[in-house]
C-alpha positions as CSV (number, residue, x, y, z in Angstrom):
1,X,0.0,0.0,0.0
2,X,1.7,3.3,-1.0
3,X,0.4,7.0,-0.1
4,X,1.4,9.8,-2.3
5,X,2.7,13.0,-0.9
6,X,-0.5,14.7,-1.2
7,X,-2.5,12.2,0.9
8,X,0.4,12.6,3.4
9,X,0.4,15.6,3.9
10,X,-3.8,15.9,4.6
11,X,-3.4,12.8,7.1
12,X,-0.6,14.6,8.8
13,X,-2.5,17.8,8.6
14,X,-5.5,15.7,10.2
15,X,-3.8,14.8,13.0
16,X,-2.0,18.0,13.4
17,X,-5.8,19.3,14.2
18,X,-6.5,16.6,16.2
19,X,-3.8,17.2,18.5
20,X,-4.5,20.9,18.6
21,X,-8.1,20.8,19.4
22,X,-7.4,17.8,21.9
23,X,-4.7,20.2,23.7
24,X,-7.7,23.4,23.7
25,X,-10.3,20.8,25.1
26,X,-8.0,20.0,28.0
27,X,-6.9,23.3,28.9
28,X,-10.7,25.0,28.3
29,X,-11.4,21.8,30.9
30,X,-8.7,22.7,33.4
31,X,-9.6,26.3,33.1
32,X,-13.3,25.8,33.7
33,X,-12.4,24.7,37.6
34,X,-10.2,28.1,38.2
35,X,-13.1,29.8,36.4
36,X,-15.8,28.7,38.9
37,X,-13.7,28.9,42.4
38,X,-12.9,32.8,41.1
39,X,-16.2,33.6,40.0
40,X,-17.9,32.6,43.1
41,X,-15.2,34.5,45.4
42,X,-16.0,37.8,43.1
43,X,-19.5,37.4,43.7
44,X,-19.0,37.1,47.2
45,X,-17.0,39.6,47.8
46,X,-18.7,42.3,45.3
47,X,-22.1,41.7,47.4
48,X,-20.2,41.6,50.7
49,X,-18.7,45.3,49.5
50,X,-21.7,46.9,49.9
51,X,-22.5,45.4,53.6
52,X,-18.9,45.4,55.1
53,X,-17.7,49.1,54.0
54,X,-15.0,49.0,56.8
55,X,-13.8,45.4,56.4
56,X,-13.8,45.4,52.7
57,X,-10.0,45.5,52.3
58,X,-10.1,42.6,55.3
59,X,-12.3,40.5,53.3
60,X,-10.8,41.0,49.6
61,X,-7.8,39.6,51.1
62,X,-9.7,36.9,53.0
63,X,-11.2,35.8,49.7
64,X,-8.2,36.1,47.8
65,X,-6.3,33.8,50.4
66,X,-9.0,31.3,49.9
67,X,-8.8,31.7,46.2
68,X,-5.1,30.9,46.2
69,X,-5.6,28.0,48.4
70,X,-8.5,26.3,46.3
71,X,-6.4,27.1,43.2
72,X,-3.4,25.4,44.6
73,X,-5.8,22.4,45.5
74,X,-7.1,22.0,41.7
75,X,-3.5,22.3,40.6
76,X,-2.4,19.3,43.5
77,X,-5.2,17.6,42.5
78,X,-4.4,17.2,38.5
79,X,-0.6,16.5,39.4
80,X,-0.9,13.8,42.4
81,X,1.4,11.4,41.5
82,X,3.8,13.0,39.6
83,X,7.3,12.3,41.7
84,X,9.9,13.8,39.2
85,X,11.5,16.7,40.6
86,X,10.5,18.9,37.4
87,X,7.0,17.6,37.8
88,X,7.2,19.0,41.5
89,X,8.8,22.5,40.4
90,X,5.7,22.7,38.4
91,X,3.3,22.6,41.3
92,X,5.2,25.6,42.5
93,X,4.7,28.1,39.2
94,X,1.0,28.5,39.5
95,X,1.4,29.6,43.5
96,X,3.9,32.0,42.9
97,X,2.6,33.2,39.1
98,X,-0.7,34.5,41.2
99,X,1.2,36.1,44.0
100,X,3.3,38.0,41.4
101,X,0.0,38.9,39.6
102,X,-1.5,40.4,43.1
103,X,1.7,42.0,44.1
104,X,1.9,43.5,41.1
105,X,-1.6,44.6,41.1
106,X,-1.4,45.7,44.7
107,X,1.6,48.0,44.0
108,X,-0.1,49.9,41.3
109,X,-3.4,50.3,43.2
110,X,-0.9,52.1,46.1
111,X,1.0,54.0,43.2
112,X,-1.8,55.3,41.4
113,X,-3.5,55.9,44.4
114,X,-6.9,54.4,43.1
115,X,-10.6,55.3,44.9
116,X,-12.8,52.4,45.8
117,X,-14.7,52.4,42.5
118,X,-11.3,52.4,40.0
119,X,-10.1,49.5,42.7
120,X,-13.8,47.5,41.8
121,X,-13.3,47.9,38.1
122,X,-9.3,47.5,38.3
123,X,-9.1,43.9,39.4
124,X,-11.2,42.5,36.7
125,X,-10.3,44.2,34.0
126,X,-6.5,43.1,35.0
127,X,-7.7,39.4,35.4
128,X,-9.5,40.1,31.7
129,X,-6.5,41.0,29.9
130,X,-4.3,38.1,31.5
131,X,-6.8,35.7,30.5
132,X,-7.4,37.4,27.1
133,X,-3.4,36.6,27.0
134,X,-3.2,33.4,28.1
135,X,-6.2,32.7,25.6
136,X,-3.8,34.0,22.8
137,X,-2.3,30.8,23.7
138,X,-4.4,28.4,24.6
139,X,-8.0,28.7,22.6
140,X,-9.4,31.8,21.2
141,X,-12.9,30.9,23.2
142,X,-10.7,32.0,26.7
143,X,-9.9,35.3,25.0
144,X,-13.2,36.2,23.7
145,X,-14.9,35.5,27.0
146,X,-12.2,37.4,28.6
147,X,-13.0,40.5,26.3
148,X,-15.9,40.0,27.0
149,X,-15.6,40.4,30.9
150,X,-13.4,43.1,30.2
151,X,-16.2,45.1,28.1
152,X,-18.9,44.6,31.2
153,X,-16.9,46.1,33.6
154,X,-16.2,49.0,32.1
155,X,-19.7,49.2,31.1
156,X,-20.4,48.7,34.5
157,X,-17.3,51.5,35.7
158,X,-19.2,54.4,33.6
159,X,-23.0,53.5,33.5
160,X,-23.6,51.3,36.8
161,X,-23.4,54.6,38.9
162,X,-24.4,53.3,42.6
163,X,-24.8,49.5,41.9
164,X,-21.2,49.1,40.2
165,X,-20.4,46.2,43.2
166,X,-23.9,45.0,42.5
167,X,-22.6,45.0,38.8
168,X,-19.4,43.3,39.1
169,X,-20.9,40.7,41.2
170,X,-23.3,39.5,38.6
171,X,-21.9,40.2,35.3
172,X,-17.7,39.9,36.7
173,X,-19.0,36.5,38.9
174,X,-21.5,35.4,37.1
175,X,-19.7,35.6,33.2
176,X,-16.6,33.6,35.5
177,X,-19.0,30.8,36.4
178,X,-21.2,30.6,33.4
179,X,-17.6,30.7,31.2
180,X,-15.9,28.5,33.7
181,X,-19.0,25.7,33.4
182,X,-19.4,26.3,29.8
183,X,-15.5,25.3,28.9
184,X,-15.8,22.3,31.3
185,X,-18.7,21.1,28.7
């Protein structure tokens, strides 16, 4: 049985795709988890805003500590087992990839000195672009519902007036959840 060049070449770009969309479905899958745990801790803490004024910095940073922690539990979860020492340096990048992201975002919410409604809007639209990145990467579908999260806050930002915690809770949350279920499909 022979196969000319051309009928190579379609095979190969065959499974070429297959390997491509295989690697998407896995890390839309993967994402979806992340997705969920966040989306449910910006709810939270955009309803809780409105209620605990004088604790709100105490309980963003309460929530964010849980968020880490859940995080690094997905990410032990999918690696038990793995014993190499590279596949335990791995374990480690996600842990200290988000505490460089909320350094970095703490820093230039002190620097630019920020009010409490550019601090609402700032951390989502931040989180937006880096998954909008990473989508770049990974599957267009992460990027477009990153945009998309991106365009509701700052629709929420100018036109929310009062209710922009309210807002952010339901369309920042709730677009983290519905995308985050909707890529573990």
């Amino acid at each position: 049985m022979t196969i000319d060049p051309a009928e190579a070449g379609t095979m190969l770009r065959d499974v070429d795709g297959t390997e491509r969309r295989t690697r998407e479905f896995l890390a839309y899958t993967r994402a979806g988890d992340y997705l969920i745990v966040w989306g449910v801790l910006w709810m939270i803490g955009y309803v809780a805003s409105d209620y605990t004024a004088a604790r709100t910095n105490d309980m963003w940073i309460a929530l964010n500590v849980i968020g880490v922690v859940a995080s690094t539990v997905i990410t032990f979860r999918r690696r038990r087992g793995l014993e190499t020492d590279v596949a335990r340096a791995l374990l480690v990048r996600p842990i200290l990839a988000v505490a460089a992201l909320m350094g970095f975002g703490v820093l230039w919410i002190v620097l630019a000195k920020f009010g409490v409604r550019e601090q609402a809007a700032f951390w989502p639209t931040f989180c937006g672009t880096l998954l909008f990145v990473v989508g770049l990467w990974v599957g267009r579908t992460l990027s477009i519902g990153a945009a998309i999260i991106v365009a509701l806050t700052l629709a929420g930002y100018f036109w929310s007036g009062v209710w922009l915690d309210l807002w952010l809770a339901i369309f920042g949350g709730g677009s983290l959840i519905l995308g985050g279920l909707w890529l573990r499909r």
